[in-house]
N, C-alpha and C positions, 0 to 999 in steps of 0.2 A: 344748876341754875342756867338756864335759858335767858339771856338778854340780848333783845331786839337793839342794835344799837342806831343804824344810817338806814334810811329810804329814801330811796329817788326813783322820779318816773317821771317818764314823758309820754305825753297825749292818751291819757288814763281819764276818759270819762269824760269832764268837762274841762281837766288841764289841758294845757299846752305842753309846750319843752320846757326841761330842765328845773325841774321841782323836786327839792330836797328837804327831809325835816330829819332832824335828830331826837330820835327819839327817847335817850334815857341819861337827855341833859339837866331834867326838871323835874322834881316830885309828881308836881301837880300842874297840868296846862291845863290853861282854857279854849277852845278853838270856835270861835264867833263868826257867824255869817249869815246871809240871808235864805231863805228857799232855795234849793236849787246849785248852788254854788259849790255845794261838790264836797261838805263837811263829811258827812257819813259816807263817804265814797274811800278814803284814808285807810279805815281797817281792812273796807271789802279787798284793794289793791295790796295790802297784807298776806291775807288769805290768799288772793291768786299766786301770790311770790311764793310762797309757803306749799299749798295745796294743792292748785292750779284747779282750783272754783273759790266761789264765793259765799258766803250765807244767804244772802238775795235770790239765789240762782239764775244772774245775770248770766247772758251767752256769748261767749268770746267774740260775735261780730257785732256785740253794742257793747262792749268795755271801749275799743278805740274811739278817740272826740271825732264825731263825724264831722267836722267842721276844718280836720288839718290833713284828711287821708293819707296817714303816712304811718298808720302802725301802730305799735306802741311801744314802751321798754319799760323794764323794772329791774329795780337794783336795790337788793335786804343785805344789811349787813349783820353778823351777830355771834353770839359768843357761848359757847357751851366747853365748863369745866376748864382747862385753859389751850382752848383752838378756837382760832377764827374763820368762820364761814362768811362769805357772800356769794348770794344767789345772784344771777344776770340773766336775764329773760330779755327776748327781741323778737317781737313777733308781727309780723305781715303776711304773705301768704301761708306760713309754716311758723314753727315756736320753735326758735332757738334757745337752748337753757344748759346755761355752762353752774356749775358748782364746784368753789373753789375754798381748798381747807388749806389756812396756813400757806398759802399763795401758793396752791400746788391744784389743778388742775383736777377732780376726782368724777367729772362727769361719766356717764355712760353712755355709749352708745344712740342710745333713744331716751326720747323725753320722759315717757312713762316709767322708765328704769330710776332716770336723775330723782323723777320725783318720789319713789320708791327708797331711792336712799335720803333722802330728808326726813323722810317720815319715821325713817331707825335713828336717825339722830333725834330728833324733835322728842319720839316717845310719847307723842298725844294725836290721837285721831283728829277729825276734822270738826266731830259735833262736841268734840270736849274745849279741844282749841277756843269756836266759835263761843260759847255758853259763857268761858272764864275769862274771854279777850273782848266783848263785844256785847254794854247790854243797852237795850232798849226798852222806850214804855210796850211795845208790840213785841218783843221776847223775853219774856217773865224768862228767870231761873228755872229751868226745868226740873230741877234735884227737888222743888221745896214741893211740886203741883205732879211729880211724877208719881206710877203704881212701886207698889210696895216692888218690886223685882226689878224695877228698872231706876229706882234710885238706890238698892243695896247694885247692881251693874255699874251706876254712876260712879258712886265709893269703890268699889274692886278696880275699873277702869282708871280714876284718876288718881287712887295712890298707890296704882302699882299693887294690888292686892293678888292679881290675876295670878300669881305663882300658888296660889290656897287655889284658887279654883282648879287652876292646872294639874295641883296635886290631888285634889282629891278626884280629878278626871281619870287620873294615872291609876291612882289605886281602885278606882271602881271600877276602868278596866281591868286591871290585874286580878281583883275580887274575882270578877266575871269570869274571867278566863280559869282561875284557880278551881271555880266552882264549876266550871264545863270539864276541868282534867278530872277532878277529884269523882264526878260523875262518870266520865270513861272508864277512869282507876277502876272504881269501883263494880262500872258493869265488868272489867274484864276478869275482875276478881271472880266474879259470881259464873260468868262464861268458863272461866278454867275448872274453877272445883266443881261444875255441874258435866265438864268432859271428864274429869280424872274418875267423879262417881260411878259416871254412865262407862268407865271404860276398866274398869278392876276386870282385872286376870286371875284366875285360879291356877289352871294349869299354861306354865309357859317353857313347857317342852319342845324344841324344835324335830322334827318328823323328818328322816332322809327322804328323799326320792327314792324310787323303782327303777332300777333298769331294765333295755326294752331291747331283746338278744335276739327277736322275729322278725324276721325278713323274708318278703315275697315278690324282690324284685325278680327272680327265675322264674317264678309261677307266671308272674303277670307275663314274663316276655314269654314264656312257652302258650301262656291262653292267649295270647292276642295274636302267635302267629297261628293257634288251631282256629281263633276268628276268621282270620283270613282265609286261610281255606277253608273254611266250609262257607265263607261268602261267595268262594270261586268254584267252589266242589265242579257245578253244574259245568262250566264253561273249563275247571282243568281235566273233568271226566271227557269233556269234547276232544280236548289238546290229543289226552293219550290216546281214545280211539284214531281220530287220524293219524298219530303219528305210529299206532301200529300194522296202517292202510299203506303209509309210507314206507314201512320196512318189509309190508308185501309185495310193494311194487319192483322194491329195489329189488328181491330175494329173485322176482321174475326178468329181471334185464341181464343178459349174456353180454358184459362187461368184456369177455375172451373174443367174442365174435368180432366187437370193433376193433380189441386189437390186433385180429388177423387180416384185417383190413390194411395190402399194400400199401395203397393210395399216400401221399405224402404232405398234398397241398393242393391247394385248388390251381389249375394250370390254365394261363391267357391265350384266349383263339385271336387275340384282335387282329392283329397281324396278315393273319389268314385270311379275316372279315376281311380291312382292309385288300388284300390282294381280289380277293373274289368281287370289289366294288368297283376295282380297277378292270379288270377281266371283263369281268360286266358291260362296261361302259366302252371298254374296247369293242364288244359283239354289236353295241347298239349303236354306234360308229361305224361300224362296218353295213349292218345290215342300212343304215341310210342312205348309207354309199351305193349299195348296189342297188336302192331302189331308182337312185335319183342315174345310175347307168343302164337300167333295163326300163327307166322311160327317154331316156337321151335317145334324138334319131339318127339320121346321117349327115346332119351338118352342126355345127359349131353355132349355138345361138347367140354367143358374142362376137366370134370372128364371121362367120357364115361362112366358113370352109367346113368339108370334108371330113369328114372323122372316118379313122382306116380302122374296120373290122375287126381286123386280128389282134389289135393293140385294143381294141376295147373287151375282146375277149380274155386278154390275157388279164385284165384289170378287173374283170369280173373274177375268174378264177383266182388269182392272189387275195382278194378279199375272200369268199367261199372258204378259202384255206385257215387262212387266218380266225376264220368264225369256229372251224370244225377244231380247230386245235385249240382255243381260248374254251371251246366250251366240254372238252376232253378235260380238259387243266383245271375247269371248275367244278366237273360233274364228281369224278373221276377221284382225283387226288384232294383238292381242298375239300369239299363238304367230308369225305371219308376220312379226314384227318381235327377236320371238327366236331363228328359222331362220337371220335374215341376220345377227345378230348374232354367232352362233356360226358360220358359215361364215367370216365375217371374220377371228374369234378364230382359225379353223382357219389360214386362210394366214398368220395373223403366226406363228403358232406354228412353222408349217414353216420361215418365214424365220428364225426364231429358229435352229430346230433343224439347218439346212443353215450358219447362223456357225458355231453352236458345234463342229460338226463340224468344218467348215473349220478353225476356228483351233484343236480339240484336236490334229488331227489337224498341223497347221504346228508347232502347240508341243513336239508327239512327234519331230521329226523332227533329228537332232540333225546339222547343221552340221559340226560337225569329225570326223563319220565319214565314211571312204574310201568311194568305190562298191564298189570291190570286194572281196572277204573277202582278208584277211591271209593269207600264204604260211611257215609252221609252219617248213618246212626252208632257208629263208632266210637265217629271224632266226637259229636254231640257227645256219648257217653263221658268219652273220655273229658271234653269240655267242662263238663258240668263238677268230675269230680273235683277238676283244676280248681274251678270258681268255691266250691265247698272248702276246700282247704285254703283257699287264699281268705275266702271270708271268715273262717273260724279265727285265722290270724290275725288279723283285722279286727275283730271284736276282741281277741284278746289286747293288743294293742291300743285300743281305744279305752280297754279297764282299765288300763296301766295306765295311760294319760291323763285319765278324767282322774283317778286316784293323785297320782303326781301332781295334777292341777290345784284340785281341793286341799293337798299337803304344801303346794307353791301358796296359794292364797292363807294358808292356816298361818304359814310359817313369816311370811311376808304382813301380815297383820301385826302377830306377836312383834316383831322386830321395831315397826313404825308404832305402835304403841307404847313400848318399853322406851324407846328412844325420843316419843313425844310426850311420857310422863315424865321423865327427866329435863325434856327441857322446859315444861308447863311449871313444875314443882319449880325448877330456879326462878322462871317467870315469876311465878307466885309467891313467892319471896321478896321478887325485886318489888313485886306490886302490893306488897304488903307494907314495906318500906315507904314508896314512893308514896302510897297512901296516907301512911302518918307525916311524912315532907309535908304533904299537900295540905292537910288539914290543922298544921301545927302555920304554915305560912296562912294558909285562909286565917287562923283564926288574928295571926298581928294584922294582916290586910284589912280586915273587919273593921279592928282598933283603929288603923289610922285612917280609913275611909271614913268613918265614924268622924273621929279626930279632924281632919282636914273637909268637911260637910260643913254647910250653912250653919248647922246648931254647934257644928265644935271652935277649934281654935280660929276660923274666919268668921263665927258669930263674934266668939269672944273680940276677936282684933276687930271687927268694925264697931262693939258694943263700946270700946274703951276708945275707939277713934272719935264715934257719934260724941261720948260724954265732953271729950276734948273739942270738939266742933264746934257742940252745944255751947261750951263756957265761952269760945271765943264769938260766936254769933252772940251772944247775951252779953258780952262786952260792948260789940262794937252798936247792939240795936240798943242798948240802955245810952249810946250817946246819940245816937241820930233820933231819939224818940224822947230822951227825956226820964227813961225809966217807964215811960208807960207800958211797951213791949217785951213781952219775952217769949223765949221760943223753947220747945221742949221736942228732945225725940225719946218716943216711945217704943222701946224695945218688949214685944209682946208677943208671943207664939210664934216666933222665927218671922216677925212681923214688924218693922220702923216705920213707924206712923208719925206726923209734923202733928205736934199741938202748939198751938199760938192763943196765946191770953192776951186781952188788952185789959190792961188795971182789972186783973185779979178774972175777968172773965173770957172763957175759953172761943173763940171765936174764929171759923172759919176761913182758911187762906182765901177762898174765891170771894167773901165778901167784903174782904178789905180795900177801903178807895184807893186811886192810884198813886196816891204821893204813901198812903200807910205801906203797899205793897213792894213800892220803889224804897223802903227803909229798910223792909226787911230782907229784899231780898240784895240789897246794896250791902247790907250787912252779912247776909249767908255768903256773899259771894267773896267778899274779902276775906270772912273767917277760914272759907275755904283754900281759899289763894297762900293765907296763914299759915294753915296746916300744911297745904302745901312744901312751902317753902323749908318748914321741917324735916319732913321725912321722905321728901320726892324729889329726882334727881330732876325731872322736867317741868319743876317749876319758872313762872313768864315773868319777865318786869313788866310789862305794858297791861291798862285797862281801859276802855273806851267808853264812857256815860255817854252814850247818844240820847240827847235830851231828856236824861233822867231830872236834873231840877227842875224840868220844865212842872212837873209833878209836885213840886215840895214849896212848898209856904219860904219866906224868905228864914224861919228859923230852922227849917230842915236845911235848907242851901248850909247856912252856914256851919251848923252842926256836922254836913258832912265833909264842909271845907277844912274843919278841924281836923276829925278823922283821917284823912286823906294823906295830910300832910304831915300825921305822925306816921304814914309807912315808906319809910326812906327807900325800902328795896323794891317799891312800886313808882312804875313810870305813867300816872294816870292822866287820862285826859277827856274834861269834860266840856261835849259839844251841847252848845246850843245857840237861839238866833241873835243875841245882845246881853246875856246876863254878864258880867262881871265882877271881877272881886279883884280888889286891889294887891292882894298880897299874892298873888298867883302871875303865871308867865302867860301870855298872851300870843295867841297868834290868829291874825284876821284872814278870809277868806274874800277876796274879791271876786268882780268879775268883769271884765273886761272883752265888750263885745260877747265872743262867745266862749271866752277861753278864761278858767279861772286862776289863779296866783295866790301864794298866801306872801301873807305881810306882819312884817312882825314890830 
């Protein structure tokens, strides 16, 4: 049980500050005012504390009184099973909203969260909330004027039926999926026995290999070096002719002759040059000398004395001397000692030159060439036989392998097939099993998908809820009518259809005036509240007749004044603009300027 107990709120619509009503101190209130003043504004301020909207679809910047700019706040007090909840809402630029259980703090983080967890507590949506807390002559009961699917929705939603639906969601999932396994199962049954068929062995003899005892690694290295030669034939046939030009040349050099050659070393004349440069230049010295005394005359061209005869002869003659003997010295002895020098130098030079011959000529001459030139169609002969024998090996070898192959592949078959009928065959076992699993669970899933369906145990439970509805609507419209009214639901091809008779004739909901309408559906909506209260944990104290007598003849008023006030565990409250009834609690709505107040 759900009871709305305290509300207060400030500058809510056309209020002001500090407005308070208690809400489930009275059976039955009445709340009187004029246009305007703010009567039906009371639930919608419910709703927002609750939901955070409205049934109106009023928008949070016209809920605040634009007359006090200053916000607005809301304070629900209320009680579910034994915890006390109040909501507190402060809203100006942002919504603040604290939710307090049992004077402990349980808000979240963000407002959408808070309101998130109201709605687990609460346990009724907004459009179930609105329909059972809130009626008007412009919001008929939707349950009596809804389609067949969205009034059996109505009934699953507001008693809590939605675990039949949820169940049978479950198992139709489950079905589903049993039937997509059981379809695998089955193809993979049919995939294995169609490989074991296609895959029977007669003979499953494993075959050894061959061995391969032919080898032609010597062949191939002896024919690839007679490749080589005979690629080079041409050019090694060259090698040996010269190098047997070279053993005729050497065969003709007299190797003995140079060694009979004294000679020791090449011997330096420099010395000698030098002396004969010097010699030289003494003759050419002297002969200047005598020329510059056989044009000198008899006197002194510096001093202009006298020069004595015999002293210039004798000056000539000492030079003369000196010429004849310097060129004795260089004719004579030095060049004759430079002749034999360089004749010397000449035979070492030939002995030198008769070695080096000899031994260029010994070091060209190459040892491991044949005398005689290589024979082209020989090797060819011989080549060819090579290649003949290497290839017969080789095709025997290639028998051998391609046999060995065919017997790897033979024997490698056999293996992976004997090995994947064994494992196929347990498979096929297990899927023979797993098959009868499947189809023995399909067939209970069936049953209880079946069972837990509109036509099974959630027809049946709404079939025996409707008749229980039915009798408490026919209660409460045989007092508000007099007995003229009754209502009937008709359970027909998974089909609840509303029939309404007036004295004895069957008569359409949409043709009923507004006060016949406002009885009956004053009366569906209590019976339902009724039922409620039975078997549903989130049933409400409070109900709001927004100018439902407005509707009703004064013996409808009092007929459902009666009514009313024999439901103790409803907090009902009927608004309208001056009607009253003395046996009822009162409460006026002013207004004041622009701001309204109740008064009690």
């Amino acid at each position: 049980m759900i009871t709305l107990k305290q509300l207060k709120w400030s500058n809510c619509f056309s209020y002001g500050a500090d407005n308070e009503l208690f809400l489930n101190d009275s059976t039955l209130t009445q709340i009187i005012g004029t246009n305007g003043v703010g009567k039906s504004s009371i639930p919608l301020i419910i709703e927002e504390a609750l939901f955070n909207k409205n049934s109106k679809g009023i928008k949070k910047a016209d809920i605040p009184n634009r007359h006090t700019d200053s916000g607005y706040s809301i304070s629900l007090s209320f009680s579910k099973d034994s915890s006390e909840y109040e909501i507190i809402i402060n809203r100006k630029a942002n919504i603040k909203i604290n939710l307090i259980k049992d004077g402990e703090d349980i808000s979240s983080h963000t407002a959408t969260n808070t309101y998130k967890t109201i709605q687990e507590i609460l346990g009724l949506d907004f459009k179930t909330f609105s329909q059972l807390v809130y009626q008007h002559p412009n919001s008929s009961l939707q349950f009596l004027t809804a389609t067949d699917t969205n009034r059996k929705k109505f009934l699953i939603d507001l008693l809590h039926l939605e675990k039949y639906v949820n169940l049978f969601e479950i198992f139709k999932a489950a079905s589903r999926d049993s039937v997509t396994k059981l379809t695998e199962v089955d193809a993979k049954i049919k995939t294995i026995e169609k490989w074991l068929n296609d895959n029977k062995l007669e003979d499953t003899t494993i075959l050894p290999t061959l061995k391969v005892e032919i080898n032609t690694d010597e062949d191939e290295k002896e024919l690839q070096s007679l490749i080589v030669e005979l690629e080079n034939i041409s050019e090694k046939n060259k090698k040996i002719n010269k190098n047997n030009q070279y053993k005729k040349m050497l065969s003709k050099i007299n190797i003995s002759e140079a060694h009979a050659i004294k000679a020791e070393g090449v011997i330096s004349y420099d010395s000698l040059q030098e002396e004969a440069g010097s010699l030289q230049s003494d003759i050419n010295a002297s002969k200047k000398l005598l020329t510059k005394l056989s044009q000198l005359g008899d006197h002194c061209p510096t001093c202009e004395q006298d020069i004595d005869k015999e002293f210039k002869e004798t000056l000539i003659s000492a030079e003369q001397e000196k010429i004849a003997k310097a060129t004795t010295r260089l004719i004579d002895d030095i060049q004759r000692e430079i002749r034999s020098i360089k004749q010397n130098n000449l035979d070492y030079q030939n002995k030198v030159r008769i070695e080096e011959e000899w031994t260029s000529l010994y070091k060209s001459i190459q040892k491991d060439l044949p005398d005689n030139p290589l024979d082209h169609e020989k090797l060819s002969s011989k080549c060819e036989d090579i290649r003949n024998r290497i290839s017969s090996a080789k095709r025997q070898i290639s028998e051998i392998s391609s046999e060995n192959e065919s017997r790897t592949k033979r024997n490698t078959r056999i293996q992976v097939i004997l090995e994947q009928t064994d494992n196929f065959i347990s498979e096929l076992n297990d899927c023979k099993e797993t098959l009868d699993e499947i189809k023995e669970i399909n067939t209970h899933l069936e049953i209880l998908k079946k069972a837990f369906s509109t036509n099974g145990l959630l027809a049946y439970k709404i079939e025996n809820l409707v008749k229980e509805l039915e009798e408490l609507v026919n209660t409460y419209l045989a007092e508000l009518s007099d007995g003229r009214f009754t209502l009937e639901f008709v359970v027909s091809n998974d089909k609840l259809n509303v029939v309404i008779t007036d004295g004895g004739h069957t008569v359409d909901i949409l043709a009923l005036s507004s006060g016949e309408l406002a009885r009956v559906n004053t009366a569906t909506l209590i019976a339902i509240r009724k039922l409620m209260s039975s078997i549903s944990k989130s049933r409400l104290n409070i109900l709001f007749l927004d100018e439902v007598i407005n509707v009703l003849d004064e013996a409808g008023r009092e007929k459902l004044v009666e009514v009313l006030l024999q439901e103790e565990e409803l907090n009902t409250y009927i608004v309208s603009h001056g009607w009253t009834h003395p046996l009822l609690e009162k409460i006026e709505i002013v207004k004041n300027g622009n701001i309204s107040e109740l008064e009690r």
